[in-house]
N, C-alpha and C positions, 0 to 999 in steps of 0.2 A: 395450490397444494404443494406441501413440499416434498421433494423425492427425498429418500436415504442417498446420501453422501456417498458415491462407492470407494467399498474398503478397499482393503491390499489383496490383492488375489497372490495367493502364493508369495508375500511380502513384495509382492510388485515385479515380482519378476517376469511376469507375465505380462508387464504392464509394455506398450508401444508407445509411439508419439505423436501428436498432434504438431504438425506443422503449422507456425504463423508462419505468417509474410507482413511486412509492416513493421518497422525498427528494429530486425531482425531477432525478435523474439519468438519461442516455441512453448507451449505447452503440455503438459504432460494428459495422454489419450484418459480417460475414465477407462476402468478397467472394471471384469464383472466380480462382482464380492464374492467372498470366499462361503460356500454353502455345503452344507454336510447336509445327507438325508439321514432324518432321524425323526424318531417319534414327536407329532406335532411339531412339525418346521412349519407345515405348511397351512397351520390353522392361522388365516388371517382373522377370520371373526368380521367385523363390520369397521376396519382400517385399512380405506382406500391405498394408502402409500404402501402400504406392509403387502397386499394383494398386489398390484404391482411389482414390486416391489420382487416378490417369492414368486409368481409369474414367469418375469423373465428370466429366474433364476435357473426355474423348472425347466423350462425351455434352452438354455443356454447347457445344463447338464442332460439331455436327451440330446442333442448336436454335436456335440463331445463325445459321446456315447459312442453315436454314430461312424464318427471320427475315427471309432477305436481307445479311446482315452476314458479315461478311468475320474469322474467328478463327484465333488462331494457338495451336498447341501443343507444348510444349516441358517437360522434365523439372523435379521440383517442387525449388525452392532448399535449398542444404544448410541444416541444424540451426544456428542463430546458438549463439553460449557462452550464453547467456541458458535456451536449450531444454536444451541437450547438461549444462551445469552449473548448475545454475540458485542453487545456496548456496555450493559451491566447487567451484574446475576441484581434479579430484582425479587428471589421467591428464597422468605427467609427459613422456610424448611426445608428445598431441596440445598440450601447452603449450607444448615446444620448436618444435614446426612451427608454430602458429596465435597463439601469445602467451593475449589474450585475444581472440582471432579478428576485428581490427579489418580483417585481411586481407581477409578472407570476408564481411566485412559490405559493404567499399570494392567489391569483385567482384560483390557481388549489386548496388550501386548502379548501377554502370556497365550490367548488364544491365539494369537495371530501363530505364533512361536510352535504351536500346540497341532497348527489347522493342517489335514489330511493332505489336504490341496498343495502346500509348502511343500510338504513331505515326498510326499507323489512325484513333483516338479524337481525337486534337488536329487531322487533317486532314480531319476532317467539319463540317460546318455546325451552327448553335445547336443547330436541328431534328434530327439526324441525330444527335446528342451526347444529346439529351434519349431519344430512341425505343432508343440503345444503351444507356441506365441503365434505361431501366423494361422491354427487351428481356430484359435479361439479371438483374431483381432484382427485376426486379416494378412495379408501377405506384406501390404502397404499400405501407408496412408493416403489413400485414394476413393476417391468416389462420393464422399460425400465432404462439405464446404460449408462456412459459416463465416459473415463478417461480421465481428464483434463492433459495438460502441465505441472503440477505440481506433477501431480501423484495422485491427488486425485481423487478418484471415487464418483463423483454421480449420484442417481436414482431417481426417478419419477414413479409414477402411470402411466400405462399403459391405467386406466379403467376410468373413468369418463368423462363427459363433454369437459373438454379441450381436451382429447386425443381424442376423437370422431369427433369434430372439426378439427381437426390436422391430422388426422388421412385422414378424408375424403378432405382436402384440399389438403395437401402433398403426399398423397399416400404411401410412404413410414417413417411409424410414429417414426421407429425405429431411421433409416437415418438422420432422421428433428432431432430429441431431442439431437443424437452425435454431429451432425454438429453444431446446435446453439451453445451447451453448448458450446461447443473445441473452436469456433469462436469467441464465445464472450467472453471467457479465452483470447484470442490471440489479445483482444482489450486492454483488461489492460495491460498484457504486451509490446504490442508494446509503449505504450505511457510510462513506466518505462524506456523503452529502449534509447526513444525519453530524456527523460531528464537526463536519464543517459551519453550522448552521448558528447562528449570533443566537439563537432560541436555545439551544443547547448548550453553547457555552454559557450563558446564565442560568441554566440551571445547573451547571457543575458546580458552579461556584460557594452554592449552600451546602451542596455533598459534600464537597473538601473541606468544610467547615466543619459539617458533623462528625464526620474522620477524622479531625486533628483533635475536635473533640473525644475521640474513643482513642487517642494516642496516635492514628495511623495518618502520618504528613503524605500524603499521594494525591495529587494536582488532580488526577482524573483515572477512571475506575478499568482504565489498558495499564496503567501506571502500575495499579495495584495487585492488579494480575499476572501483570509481569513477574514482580516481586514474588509471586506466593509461587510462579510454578515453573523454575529455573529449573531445568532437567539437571542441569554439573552444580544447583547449592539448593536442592530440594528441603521444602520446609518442613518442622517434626507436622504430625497432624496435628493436632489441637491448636496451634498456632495458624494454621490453615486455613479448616475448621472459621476458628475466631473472626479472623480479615474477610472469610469472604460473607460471614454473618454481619457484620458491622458494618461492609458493603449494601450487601442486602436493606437493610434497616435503615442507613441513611437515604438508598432510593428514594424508599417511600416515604420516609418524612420531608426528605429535601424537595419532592416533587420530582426529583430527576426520570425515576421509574413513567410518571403521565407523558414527562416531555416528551424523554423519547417513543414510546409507545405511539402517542399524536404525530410525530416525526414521521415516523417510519411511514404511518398509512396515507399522510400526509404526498412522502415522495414515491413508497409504491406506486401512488395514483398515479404521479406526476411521467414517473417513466414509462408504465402502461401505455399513456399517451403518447409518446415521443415512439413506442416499438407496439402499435397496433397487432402489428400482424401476427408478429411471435406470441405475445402475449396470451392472444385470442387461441393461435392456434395449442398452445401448452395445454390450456382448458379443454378446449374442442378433443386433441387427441387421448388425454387422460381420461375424461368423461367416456369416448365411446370405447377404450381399452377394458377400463371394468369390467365390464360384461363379458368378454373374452377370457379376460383375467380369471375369474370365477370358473368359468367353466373349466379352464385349464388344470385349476387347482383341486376343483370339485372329482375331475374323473383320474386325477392322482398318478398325471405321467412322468 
């Protein structure tokens, strides 16, 4: 299943850190989305992720509450092209509507710009600012620990809001925090894998064909994306629009869309293998959360 991507809470300012160890690298903590209550936030309907999802969100603004702190919750941001296609957009009508969804990206900014939570957090004192980060993430990066496929370890707060959340959602808080991280390590990589793979590079090679064909010379479909969505030499729309239609459409004639597709399920399998235990447990813990999840949502805290 895949989880929503966490947004910017408070444009991140909220956000703490995730310590590595291991070529002295750190990364940055997941932080909890930015959620407004408002009519139907919380109708999940029958979407595992979204229930989830709006769960721990529920949960996370009663803790806060608690806290004394003032939380807003609001439905979680659509899927950026980055999530939705992460190698090539292969679906030639969400290309005609979204381009390469700079649309959706400008609309979540504005909300971001927009969100209560922002507001709330930039209008409290130093004090007030400091007690809402270690409130809501912990005082430190401590207590819980994860070695990534790389070798790097990181940690996370065990204490605050999110993990309390987390905690009473997943039941085993230790489990959730290895298994996300290691998993969500195992997404990058697979997708390296994917373009690394002599099976993929031939089937790029008829896409750039059919590209040069529609006028657009771009060796491979990061290339072209690149192009289309330069924040400092943004493209008009319909020019957009076009490229990432033309993307689209040689997918699917060049084959490129089955490769990778086959690719992917291909090396998911292959990593699953190699990271049993996370793996299993992501499933394990998400499967018996639902039902909690539901209920949480159902009596409307």
């Amino acid at each position: 299943m895949h989880r929503w991507k966490p947004a910017l809470l408070i444009a991140g300012l909220l956000a703490t850190t995730v310590t590595g160890c291991g070529g002295g690298t750190s990364a940055p903590a997941p932080t909890a989305p930015t959620t407004r209550a408002a009519s139907g936030a919380h109708r999940a309907a029958d979407d595992p992720e979204r229930t989830l999802y709006l769960a721990e969100q529920v949960l996370i603004k009663k803790c806060m509450e608690k806290r004394g702190h003032e939380y807003w919750v609001e439905p979680p941001p659509p899927k950026d092209v980055s999530a939705r296609f992460p190698l090539v957009v292969d679906d030639p009508a969400w290309a005609r509507t979204h381009g390469y969804g700079t649309d959706l990206r400008r609309r979540r900014e504005a909300e971001v710009r927009a969100d209560p939570n922002r507001k709330y957090f930039r209008s409290a004192s130093t004090a007030g600012r400091a007690a809402l980060v270690s409130d809501l993430n912990g005082p430190r990066p401590q207590g819980l620990s994860a070695r990534l496929p790389n070798g790097v370890r990181v940690t996370h707060s065990d204490r605050g809001c999110q993990a309390a959340a987390q905690r009473e959602l997943y039941g085993d808080l230790e489990a959730w925090f290895r298994a996300t991280r290691v998993t969500g390590a195992l997404n990058g990589l697979r997708l390296g894998l994917v373009t690394g793979d002599k099976r993929y590079k031939a089937a790029v090679a008829p896409w750039a064909r059919c590209m040069r064909g529609r006028g657009h010379p771009y060796t491979d479909p990061a290339e072209s994306r690149a192009a289309a969505t330069r924040e400092d030499r943004p493209w008009p729309r319909a020019k957009e629009v076009g490229l990432a239609s033309a993307e689209a459409d040689c997918a699917a004639s060049s084959g490129l869309s089955d490769v990778v597709r086959s690719l992917n399920t291909e090396y998911r399998a292959e990593l699953g293998r190699r990271h049993p235990r996370e793996t299993a447990d992501l499933t394990r813990l998400e499967r018996e959360a639902l039902p909690r999840a539901r209920v949480i949502l159902a009596r409307g805290d």
